[in-house]
N, C-alpha and C positions, 0 to 999 in steps of 0.2 A: 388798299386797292383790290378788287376782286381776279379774281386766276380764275379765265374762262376754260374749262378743261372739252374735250370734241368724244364722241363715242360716233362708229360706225352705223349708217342706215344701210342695212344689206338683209337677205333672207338668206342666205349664206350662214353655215356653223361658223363661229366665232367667241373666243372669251376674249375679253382685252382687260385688262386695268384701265380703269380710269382716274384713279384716284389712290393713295397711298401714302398713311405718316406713320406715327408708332403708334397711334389712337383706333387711327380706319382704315379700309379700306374698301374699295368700290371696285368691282367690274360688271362689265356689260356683259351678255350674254346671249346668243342666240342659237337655239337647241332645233337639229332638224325632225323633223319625222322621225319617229322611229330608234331615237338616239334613249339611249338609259345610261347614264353615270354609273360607275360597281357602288356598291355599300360602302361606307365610309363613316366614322365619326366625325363629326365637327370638329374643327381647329380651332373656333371665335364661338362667340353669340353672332348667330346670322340672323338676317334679314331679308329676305326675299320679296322683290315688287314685281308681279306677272303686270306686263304692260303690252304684251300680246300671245294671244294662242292659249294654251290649256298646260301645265305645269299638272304631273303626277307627282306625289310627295308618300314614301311611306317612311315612317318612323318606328327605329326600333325593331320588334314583330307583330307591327300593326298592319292592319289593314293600309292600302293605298288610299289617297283621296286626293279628289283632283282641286285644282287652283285656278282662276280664271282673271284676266284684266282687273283691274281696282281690287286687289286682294292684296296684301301682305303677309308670309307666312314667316312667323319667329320660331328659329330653332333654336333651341339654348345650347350651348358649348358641351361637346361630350358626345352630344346626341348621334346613334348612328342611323343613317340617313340613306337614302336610296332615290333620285330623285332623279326625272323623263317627261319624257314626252310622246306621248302614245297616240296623240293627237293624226289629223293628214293636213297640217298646216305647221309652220313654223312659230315654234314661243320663243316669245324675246322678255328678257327680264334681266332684272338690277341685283346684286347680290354687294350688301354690306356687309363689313364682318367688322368686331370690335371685338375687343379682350382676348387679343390671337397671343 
């Protein structure tokens, strides 16, 4: 039988889980204005789905580059990460993680 799980419809900052076993895990995400996460490495192989707004993503000591709706950005496990929203609109996006 399928397990219908809910996520939040809000422009409001929010992470939530959605989803969670020893395989995956899923949360929701809505990043406001002006928000930037610190540098961090990766715990999993991520997966990132911008589903709305502009996602900034720098890797490593790369350059930044931005992200838009129907994109997918994979970071491999390890990777240190820096990732915002510089946008004047709220992004909302999916973040899978697997091999945490």
């Amino acid at each position: 039988m399928a397990k219908i799980m809910n996520y939040t419809l809000t422009d409001r900052e929010i992470l939530e889980n959605i989803f969670k076993n020893d395989n995956l895990l899923i949360n929701h995400v809505v990043v406001p204005p002006g928000k930037v996460f610190p540098k961090h490495p990766t715990d999993a192989e991520v997966c990132i789905i911008i589903v709305r707004g502009e996602l900034q993503v720098a890797l490593e000591d790369s350059e930044a580059s931005f992200y838009k709706p129907g994109q997918l950005v994979n970071i491999p496990k390890g990777t240190v990460s820096e990732l915002g929203n510089t946008g004047a609109e709220p992004t909302e996006l999916f973040v899978v993680k697997s091999g945490f």
